[in-house]
C-alpha positions in Angstrom: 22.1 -8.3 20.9 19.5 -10.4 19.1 17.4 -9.7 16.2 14.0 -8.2 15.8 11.3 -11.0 15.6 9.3 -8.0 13.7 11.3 -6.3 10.7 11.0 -4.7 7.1 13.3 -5.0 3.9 13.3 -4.0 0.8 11.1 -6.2 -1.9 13.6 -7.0 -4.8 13.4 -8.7 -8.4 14.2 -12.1 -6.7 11.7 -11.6 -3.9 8.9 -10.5 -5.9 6.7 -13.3 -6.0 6.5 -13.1 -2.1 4.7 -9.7 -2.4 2.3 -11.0 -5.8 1.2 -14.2 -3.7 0.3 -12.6 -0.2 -1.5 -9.8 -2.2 -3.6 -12.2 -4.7 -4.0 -14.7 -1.7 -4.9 -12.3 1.4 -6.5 -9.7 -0.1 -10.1 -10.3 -0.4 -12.2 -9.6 -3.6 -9.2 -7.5 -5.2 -6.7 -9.4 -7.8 -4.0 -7.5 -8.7 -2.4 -7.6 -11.9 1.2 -8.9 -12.7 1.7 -5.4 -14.4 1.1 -3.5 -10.4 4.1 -5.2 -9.7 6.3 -5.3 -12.6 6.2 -1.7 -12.4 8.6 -2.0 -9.4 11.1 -3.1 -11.6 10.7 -0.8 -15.0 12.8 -2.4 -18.0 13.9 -0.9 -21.9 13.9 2.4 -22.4 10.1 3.0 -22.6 9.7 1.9 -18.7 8.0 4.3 -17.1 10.0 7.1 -14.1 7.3 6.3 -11.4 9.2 6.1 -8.0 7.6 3.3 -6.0 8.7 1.9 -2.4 8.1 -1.4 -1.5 9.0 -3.8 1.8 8.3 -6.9 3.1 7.4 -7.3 6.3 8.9 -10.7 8.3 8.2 -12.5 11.6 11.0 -14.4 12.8 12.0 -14.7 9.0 8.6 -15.6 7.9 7.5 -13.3 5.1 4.1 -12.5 6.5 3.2 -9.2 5.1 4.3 -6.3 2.7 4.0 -2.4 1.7 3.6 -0.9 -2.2 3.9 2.7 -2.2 3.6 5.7 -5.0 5.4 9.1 -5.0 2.2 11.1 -6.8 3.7 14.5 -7.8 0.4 16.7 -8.2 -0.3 17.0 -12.3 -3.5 19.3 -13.6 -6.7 17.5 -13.5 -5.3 14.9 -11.0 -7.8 13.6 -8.7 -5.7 12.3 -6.6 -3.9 14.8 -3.9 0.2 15.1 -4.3 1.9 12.7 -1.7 2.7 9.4 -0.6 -0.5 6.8 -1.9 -0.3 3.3 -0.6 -1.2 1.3 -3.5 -0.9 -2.4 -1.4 -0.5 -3.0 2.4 -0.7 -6.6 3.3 -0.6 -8.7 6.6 -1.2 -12.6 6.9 -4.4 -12.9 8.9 -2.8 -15.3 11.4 -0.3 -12.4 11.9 -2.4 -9.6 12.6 -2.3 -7.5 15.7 1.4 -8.0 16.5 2.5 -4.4 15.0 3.2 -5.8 11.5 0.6 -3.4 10.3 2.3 -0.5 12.6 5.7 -0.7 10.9 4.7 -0.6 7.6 2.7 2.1 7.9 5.6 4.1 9.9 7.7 3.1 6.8 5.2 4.6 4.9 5.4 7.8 7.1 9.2 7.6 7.0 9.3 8.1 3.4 6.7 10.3 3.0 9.0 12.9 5.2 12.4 12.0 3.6 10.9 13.1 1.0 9.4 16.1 1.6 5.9 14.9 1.2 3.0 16.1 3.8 0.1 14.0 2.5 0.2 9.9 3.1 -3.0 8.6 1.5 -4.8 5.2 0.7 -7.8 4.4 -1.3 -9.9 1.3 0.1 -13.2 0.1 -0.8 -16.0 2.2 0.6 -17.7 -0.8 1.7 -14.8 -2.4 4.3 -15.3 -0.6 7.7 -12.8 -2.9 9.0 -9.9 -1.5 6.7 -11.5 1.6 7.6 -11.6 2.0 11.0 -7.9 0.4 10.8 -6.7 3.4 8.7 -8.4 5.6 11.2 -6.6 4.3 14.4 -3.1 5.6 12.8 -4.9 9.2 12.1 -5.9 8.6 8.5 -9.1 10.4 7.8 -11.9 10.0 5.0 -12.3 12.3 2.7 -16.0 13.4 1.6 -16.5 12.1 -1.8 -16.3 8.9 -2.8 -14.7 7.6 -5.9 -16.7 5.3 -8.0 -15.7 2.1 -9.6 -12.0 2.4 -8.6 -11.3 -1.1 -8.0 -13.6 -2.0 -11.2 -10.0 -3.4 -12.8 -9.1 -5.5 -9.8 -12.6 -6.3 -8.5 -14.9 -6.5 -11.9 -18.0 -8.4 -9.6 -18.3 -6.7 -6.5 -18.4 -2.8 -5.2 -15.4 -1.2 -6.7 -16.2 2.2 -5.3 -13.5 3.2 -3.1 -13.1 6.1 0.1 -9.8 8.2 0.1 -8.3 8.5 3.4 -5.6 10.7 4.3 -2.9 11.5 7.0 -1.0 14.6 7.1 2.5 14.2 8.0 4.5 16.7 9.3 
């Protein structure tokens, strides 16, 4: 039986880099610090116990997209809701529409259940109603308020305000 020309693995130390440059290159007006990734791979004894979940995404072996994700426990004064928040999804343009997308966002959904999570959430900017509508298609819906200058750190000249949407997973 042949393999997958569409599949998902896990993002480690050595394959790193892969995830920084199709996130700095493909993602428009957002540059993401080296510190969003490092914190994948926490080191010395001050490293913070975030859980994270991360995959790349390969067509026919061609690393061509990629997932981030954040186990949020719910903490007083929290703004953002207890779940699953996808902090990076990322797909090559020329790759788009062939279910790249799709699989990492039923990863996404995959974790959020093994791990007894009902809420899958990502913020994007409030002014993208491509990324929008996208988010919508797979049952992701926008919450009313709108949370100002969220991407100021990755995005210091244009809109950083950003729209939470959210799925509830069974």
């Amino acid at each position: 039986m042949g393999r997958e020309i569409i599949s998902i693995e896990n993002v480690y130390e050595n394959n790193l880099g892969m995830l920084v440059k199709l996130a700095n290159t493909e993602i428009e007006n957002l540059t993401y610090p080296e510190s969003f990734f490092e914190e994948l791979f926490p080191k010395g004894k001050d490293a913070k116990k975030d859980t994270y979940f991360a995959q790349l995404a390969y067509y026919s072996e061609i690393v061509v997209g990629g997932i981030k994700t954040k186990l949020v426990p719910k903490k007083k004064g929290d703004s953002c809701p207890k779940g699953l928040q996808i902090e990076l999804l990322v797909v090559l343009k020329q790759y788009r529409n062939k279910s790249i997308g799709t699989k990492l966002v039923k990863y996404a959904e995959e974790q959020c259940k093994k791990h007894h999570q009902h809420n899958l959430y990502v913020f994007v900017p409030e002014s993208d109603d491509g990324i929008i509508q996208w988010y919508e298609k797979y049952g992701f819906k926008a919450e009313e308020a709108t949370f100002k200058d969220y991407f100021k750190d990755k995005n210091p000249t244009a809109s950083a305000d950003a729209v939470l949407l959210k799925k509830h997973i069974e």
